[in-house]
N, C-alpha and C positions, 0 to 999 in steps of 0.2 A: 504494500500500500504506500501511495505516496507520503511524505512527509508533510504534515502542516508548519506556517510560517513560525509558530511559538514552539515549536520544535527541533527547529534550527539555527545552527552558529553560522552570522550573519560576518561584522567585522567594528573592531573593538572601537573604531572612529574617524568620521567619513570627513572631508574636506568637499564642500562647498566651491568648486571656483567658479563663482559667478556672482549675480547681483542682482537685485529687485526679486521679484514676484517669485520667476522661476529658485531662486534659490531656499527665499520662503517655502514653496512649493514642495523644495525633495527635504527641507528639513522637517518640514513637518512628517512626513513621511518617516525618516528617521527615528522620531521622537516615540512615534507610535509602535516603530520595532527595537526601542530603550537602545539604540545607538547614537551616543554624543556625536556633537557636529561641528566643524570649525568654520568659520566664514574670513573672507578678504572683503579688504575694500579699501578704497582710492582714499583720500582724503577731501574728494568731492560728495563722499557719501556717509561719513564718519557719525551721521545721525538718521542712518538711514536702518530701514526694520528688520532688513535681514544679517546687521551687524546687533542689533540686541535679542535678537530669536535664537543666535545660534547659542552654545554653550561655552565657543570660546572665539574671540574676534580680532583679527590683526589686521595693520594698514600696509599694504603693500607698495605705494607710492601716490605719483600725484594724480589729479583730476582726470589727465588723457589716459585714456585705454591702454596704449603702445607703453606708458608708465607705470602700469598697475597690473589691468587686469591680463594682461597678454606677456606681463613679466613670467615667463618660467623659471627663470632661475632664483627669482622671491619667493614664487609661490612652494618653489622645492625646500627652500627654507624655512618655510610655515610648516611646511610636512614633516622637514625633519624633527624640528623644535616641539611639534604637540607631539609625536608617535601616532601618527595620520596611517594608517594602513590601507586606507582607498580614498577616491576622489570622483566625484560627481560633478561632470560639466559641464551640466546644465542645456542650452541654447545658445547659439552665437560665440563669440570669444575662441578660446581653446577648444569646443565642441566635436571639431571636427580636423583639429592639428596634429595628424599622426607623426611629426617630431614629438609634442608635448605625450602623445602617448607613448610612444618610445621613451623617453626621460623616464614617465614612469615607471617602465616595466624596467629598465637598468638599473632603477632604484630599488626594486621589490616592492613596488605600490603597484594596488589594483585599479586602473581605470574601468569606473563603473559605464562599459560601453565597449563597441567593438574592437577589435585589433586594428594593431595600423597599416596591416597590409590589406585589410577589408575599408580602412578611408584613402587608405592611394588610391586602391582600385577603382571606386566609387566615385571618390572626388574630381577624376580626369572624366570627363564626357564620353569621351572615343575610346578610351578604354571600357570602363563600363558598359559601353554598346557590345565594343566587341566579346566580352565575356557572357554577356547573359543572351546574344546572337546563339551560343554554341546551346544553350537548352532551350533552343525553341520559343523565347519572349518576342513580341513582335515590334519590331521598330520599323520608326516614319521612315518611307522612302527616301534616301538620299546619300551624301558620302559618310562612312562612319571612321574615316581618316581624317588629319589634319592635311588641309589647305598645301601643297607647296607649287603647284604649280598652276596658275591664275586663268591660263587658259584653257586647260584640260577640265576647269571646275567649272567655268563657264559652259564648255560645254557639257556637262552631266547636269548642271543646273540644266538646260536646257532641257535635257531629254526626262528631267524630274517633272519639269511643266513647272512655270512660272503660275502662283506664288512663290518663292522660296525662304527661307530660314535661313541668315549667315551666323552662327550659336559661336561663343568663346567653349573651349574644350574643359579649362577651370571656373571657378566660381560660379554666382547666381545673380538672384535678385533683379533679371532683365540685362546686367551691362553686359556688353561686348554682343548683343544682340539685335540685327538688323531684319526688316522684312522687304524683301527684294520683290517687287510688281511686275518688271517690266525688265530686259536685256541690259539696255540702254546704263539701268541704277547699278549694275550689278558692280563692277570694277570700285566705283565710290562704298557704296555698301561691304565691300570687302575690306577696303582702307581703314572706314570708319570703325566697324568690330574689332578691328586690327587693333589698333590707337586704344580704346576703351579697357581691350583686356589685359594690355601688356602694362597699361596705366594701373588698372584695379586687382590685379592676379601677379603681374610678374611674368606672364604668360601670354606671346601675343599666335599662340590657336587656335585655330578656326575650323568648323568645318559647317557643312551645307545638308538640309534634310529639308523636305519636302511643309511647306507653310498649310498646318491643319485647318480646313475654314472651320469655323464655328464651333469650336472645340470646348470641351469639358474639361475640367483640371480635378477629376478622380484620384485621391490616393488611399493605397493601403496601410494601415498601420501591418508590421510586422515582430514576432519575438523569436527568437530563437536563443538556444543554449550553445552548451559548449560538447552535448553529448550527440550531437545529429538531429535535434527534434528541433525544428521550423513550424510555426503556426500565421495563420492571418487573423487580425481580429476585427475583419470587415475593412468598410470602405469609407471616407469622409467624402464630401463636396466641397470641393475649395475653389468656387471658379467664381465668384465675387472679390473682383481685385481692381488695382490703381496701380499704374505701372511694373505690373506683374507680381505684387505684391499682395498677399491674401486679406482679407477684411472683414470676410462673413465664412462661416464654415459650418457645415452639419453635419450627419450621418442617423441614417445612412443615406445615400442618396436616392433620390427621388427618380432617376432615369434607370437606374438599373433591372434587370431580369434577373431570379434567382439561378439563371443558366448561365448569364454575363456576368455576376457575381463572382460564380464560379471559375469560369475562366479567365478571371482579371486577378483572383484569389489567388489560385494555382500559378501564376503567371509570378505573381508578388514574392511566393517562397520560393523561386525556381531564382529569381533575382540574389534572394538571400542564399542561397544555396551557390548560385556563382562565384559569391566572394566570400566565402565559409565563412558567413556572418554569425554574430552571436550575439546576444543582447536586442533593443529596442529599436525597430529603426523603422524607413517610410519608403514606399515606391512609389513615387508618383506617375502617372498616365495621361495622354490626352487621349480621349473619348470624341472621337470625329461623328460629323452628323450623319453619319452613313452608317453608323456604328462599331464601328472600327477601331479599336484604340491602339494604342503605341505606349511603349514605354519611354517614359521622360529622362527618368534621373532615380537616384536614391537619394534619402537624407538620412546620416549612418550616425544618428540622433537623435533623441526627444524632440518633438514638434510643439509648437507655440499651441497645436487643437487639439494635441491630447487627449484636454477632459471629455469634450466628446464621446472619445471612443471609449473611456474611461463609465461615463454614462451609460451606453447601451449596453457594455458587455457585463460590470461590475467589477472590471478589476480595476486594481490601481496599479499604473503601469512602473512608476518609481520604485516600486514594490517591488514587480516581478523584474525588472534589472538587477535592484540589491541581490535577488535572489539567484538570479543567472552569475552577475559577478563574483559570486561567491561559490560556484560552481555546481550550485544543484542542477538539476535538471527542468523544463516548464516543469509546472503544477497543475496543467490540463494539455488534453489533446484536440486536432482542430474541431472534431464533431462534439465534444462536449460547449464548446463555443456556441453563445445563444445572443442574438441581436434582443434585446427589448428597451421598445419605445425609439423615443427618437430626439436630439438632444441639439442644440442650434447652437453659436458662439457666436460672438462680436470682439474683435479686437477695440478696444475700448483706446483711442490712440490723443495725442496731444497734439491734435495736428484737425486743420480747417479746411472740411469739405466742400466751404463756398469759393474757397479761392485754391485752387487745385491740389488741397490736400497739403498743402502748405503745412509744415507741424509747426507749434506754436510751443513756447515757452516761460515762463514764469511762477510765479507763485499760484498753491489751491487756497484758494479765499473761505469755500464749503468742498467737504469732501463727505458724502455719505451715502454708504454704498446700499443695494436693493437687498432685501430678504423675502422669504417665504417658501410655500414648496415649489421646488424643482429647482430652484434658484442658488446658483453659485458662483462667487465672483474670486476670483484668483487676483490678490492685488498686493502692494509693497506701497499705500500714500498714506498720509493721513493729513487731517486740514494744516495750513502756513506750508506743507512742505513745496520744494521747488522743483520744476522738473529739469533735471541738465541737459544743459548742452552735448554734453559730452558721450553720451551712449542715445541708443533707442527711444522714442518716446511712446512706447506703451505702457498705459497705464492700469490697467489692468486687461483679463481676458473677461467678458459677462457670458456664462453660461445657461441656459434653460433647457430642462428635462422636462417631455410630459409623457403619456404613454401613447401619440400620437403624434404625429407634425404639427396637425392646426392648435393642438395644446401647448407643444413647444413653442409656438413661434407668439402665442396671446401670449404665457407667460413672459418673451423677451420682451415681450413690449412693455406688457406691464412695472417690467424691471428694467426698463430705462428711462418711463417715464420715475419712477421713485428712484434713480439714480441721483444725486446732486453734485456737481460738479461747474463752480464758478471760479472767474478769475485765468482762466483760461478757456481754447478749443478745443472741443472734443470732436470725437463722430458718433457720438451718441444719436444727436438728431439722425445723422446718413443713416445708420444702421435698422431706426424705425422706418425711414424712406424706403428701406430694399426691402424689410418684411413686410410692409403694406403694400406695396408694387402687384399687380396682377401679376406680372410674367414668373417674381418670384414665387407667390402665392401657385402658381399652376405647376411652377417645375421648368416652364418652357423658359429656359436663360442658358448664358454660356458665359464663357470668359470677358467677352466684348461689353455686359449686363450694364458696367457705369455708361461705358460711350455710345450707347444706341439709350440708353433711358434718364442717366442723371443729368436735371436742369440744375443748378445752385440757387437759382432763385426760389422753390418751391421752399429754402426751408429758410425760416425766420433772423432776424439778423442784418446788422449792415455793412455790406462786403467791406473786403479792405479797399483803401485809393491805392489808384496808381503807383504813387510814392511809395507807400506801405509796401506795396507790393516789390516795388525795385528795391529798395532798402532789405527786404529779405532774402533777396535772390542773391544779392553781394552778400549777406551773411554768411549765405550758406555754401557762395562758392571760395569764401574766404576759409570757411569751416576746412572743408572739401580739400583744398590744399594746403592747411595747417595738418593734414593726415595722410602727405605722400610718400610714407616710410612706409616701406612692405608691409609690417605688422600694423600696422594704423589702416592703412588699406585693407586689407584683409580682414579685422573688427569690422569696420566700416559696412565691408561687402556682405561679412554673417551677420552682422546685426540688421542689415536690407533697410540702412538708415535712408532717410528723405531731407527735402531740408527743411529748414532751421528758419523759425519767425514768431517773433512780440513785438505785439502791438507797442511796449513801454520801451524796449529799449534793445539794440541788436549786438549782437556779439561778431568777433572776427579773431 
């Protein structure tokens, strides 16, 4: 019989390297399986909740990321000093930096999360194609090589059929990503992905796959051990986005067939199975309007929707990491796996849906979060605090369970209108615009969902001026290249930051 979780020797004390919400998030988790916890933190956050939640708190440097949180050889020092026997990396940052996981396994620390040769694999574009090509996952028509000779891509673009996709083979979050119409673009569009990736990765390759029209952004949460056993724990919807960047998320999704399920399921552990994955991690898919989908990418990490999936299934997935990383085996199989109800998120972000998403910074003047049943809000504020400049501006995630869609999504409303939050922008308002929406209400939406429906005028408010608007744009490219160092780039790119703007006063 399998082991239960109080049953089991976990690991005597877990390091935290992260900050805000997510770090709150795996310690409480912790707390709950009686494992002390250490946290880091900048000196721009030195009153911040998940430096007094944890049970023991150190400052790793200054305000910038490239000075704190992406220091490895500080945070190796935190590790040695408390007797840290693993490390939890939360999202963004080191999440996904298979040197920082290498450090730790030279150290004899656990990274609670995959091996580093399952985040090479993963994190190159072209590779990951080519690996999960050999077990039969299906990928978009087009080159699954890097770029080297300009006319030879030209013509395979060609024979792909214009739209085309010019994809950077590192990083996310949109850069280094061009949509090619027309022949004529194609040569500039190569240059431009070119510039973008070598700028934001270090890495200036490319390559070309086939532009999905009307595409779904489906992904699978997945877990796997360290003994052979791979599971899927269903499917989220993540195709409500702002420069490719997610904003609305559910599960399960609303388009799927318990047969398409299945073979997008199947398709997800064959991806984990390519790069002998272990632990928590995400496949993402586009879902063409033909029905057809492709595989996108992997995230060889905890995902910001999580709860979600966390919702339908009943597990908590912090959990079953701890429990992976510590070498047990899952604590179910994929058929004991049960969808119930249906669960919606909102990225709850600091940034202005009237003026193109613009994030916003400053002081919360009222900060009070929604309660009641179904209702869970994942958050690191509390009222006077500030949001920085310096990292991501989500503020919380807003979650709603009900044992139906149309219950989940009355609950999110409900719990955004009882959310309070002044003194800055949110997208609180947005997020009630996309649940009331018909298109979302029926299911019929895609990725395209802001720029074929959202007006900025429908929602209340007086936009910013022009000035306002240019004054934030220099903020943020001032920002932008105050973070041209590899590692500042690289925060930057995991964190899928936007830019930067107050109404009171702008930073550079």
């Amino acid at each position: 019989m399998p082991l239960h979780i109080h049953e089991m020797t976990f690991f005597k004390k877990i390091l935290i390297a992260n900050r805000g919400e997510i770090a709150i998030r795996v310690m409480r988790t912790c707390r709950e399986l009686g494992i002390p916890t250490v946290a880091v933190y900048s000196e721009a956050d030195k009153n911040a909740l998940h430096v007094r939640y944890a049970d023991e708190a150190y400052c790793i440097g200054t305000a910038a990321s490239a000075d704190s949180y992406l220091r490895q050889d500080r945070i190796l020092e935190v590790i040695k000093k408390t007797g840290v026997d693993a490390v939890h990396p939360g999202y963004g940052f080191l999440s996904e930096n298979a040197t920082f996981a290498r450090l730790l396994r030279e150290n004899g620390i656990i990274l609670i999360g995959p091996s580093p040769e399952s985040m090479d694999m993963m994190g190159d574009k072209i590779r990951s194609k080519q690996a999960v090509e050999k077990y039969g996952v299906p990928l978009v028509p087009g080159i699954n090589n890097a770029i080297t000779d300009d006319t030879a891509a030209l013509q395979i673009a060609k024979q792909v059929g214009f739209p085309v996709l010019v994809k950077a083979s590192a990083g996310g979050g949109g850069k280094g990503m061009r949509v090619v119409y027309v022949e004529n673009e194609f040569a500039q569009a190569l240059q431009t992905a070119r510039s973008e990736a070598i700028s934001a990765f270090g890495d200036d390759s490319v390559f070309i796959e086939k532009y999905v029209s009307g595409p779904r952004h489906i992904e699978f949460q997945i877990m796997a051990d360290t003994h052979g056993n791979v599971c899927h724990l269903f499917e989220r919807e993540c195709s409500i986005q702002r420069r490719h960047q997610k904003l609305v998320e559910e599960a399960p999704s609303t388009v799927l067939t318990q047969d398409l399920r299945n073979k997008m399921g199947e398709a997800a552990v064959n991806v984990a199975k390519a790069c002998n994955y272990s632990g928590a991690g995400t496949v993402e898919f586009l879902l063409g309007d033909d029905g057809n989908f492709y595989f996108l990418e992997m995230n060889t990490r905890l995902q910001v929707e999580h709860p979600v999936t966390e919702c339908i299934t009943g597990l908590d997935l912090v959990k079953e990491q701890i429990r992976v990383a510590a070498g047990y085996p899952l604590g179910f199989v994929q058929d004991e796996l049960k969808m119930n109800g249906h669960a919606v998120e909102l990225r709850v972000c600091a940034e202005d849906p009237r003026n193109n998403f613009l994030p916003s910074v400053g002081n919360l003047t009222d900060y009070v979060i929604p309660k009641g049943p179904g209702v869970r809000v994942d958050d690191c504020m509390e009222p006077g605090m500030e949001i920085p400049i310096f990292y991501d501006n989500m503020i919380s995630k807003l979650i709603a369970w009900g044992e139906n869609r149309e219950t989940a999504i009355s609950r999110l409303i409900r719990a955004i209108d009882e959310y309070r939050i002044t003194g800055i922008e949110t997208t609180l308002d947005f997020g009630k615009f996309v649940l009331n929406h018909s298109d979302f209400r029926s299911g019929n939406f895609d990725t395209h969902f802001i720029t074929k429906n959202y007006n900025p005028e429908e929602q209340t408010g007086e936009p910013l001026s022009s000035e306002e608007q240019n004054a934030a744009a220099m903020a943020a490219v001032a920002f932008f290249q105050r973070g041209k160092s590899s590692a500042e780039t690289t925060a930057v790119s995991a964190l899928e930051s936007g830019w930067l703007k107050n109404r009171k006063s702008y930073y550079s």
